[in-house]
N, C-alpha and C positions, 0 to 999 in steps of 0.2 A: 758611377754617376756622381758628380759634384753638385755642392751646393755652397753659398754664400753665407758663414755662422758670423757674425759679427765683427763682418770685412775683413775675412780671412776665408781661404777658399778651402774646405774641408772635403773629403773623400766621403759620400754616404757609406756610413757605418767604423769608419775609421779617425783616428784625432787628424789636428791641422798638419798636411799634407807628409810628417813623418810617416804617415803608414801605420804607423801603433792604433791597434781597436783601443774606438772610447771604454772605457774601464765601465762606464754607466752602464752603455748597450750591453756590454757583455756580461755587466751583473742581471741584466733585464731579461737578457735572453735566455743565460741561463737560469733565471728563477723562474720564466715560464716554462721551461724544459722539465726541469725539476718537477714545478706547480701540474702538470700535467696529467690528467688520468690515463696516462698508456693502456691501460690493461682493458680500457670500456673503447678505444677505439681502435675498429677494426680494419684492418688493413685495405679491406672495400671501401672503408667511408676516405681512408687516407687516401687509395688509388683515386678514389674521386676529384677531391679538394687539389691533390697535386696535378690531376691530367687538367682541372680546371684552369690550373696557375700556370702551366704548360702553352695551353692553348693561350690566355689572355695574352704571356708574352710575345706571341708569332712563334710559337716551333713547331713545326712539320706535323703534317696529319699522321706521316712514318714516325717521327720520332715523337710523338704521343701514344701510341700504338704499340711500338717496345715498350717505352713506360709501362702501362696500362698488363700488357703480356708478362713481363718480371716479375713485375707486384704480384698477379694472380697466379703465376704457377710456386712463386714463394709460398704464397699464401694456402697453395694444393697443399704444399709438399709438408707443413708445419699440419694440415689437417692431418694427412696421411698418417704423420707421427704421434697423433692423439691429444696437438696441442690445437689453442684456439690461435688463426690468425690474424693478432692482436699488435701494436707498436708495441707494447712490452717484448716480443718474441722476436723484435727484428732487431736484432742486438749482431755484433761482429763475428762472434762463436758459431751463434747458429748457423750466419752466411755463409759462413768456412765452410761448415758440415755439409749443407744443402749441395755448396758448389761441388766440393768432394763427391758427391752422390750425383751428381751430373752425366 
């Protein structure tokens, strides 16, 4: 998506048309990342808010429904393990393992 920054045509989320992320956004983004309590949100409230943003954009009633189906059996497989499933627990490591365990 473009928009017009002060008659130069910029790429939403990225600088004037080089393609380089603004430096702002991505200090922004990542200090919300950071700022973030991972560990109080649950991967239910996350499946929520994301099949929310899913649907707003127009995607498939199917492909909300995978969504929705991945998250929750993550989210078995991390209980199974005796962890809570939390955004702190969906880390690359653990995906590995889970998938490994498929």
């Amino acid at each position: 998506m473009a928009h017009r920054s002060h008659g130069s045509l910029v790429m939403a989320g990225t600088g004037p048309l080089e393609g380089s992320p603004d430096p702002l956004q991505v200090r922004l983004a990542r200090t919300r990342w950071e700022a973030m309590q991972k560990s109080a949100l649950e991967l239910r409230e996350l499946s929520e808010l994301l099949l929310a943003d899913k649907q707003a954009s127009g995607r498939s009633s199917q492909t909300i429904h995978w969504y929705a189906g991945a998250i929750q059996r993550y989210g078995d497989w991390l209980e199974r393990q005796g962890a809570a499933a939390t955004l702190q627990l969906f880390t690359l490591d653990l995906v590995r393992r889970y998938v490994t365990e498929l």
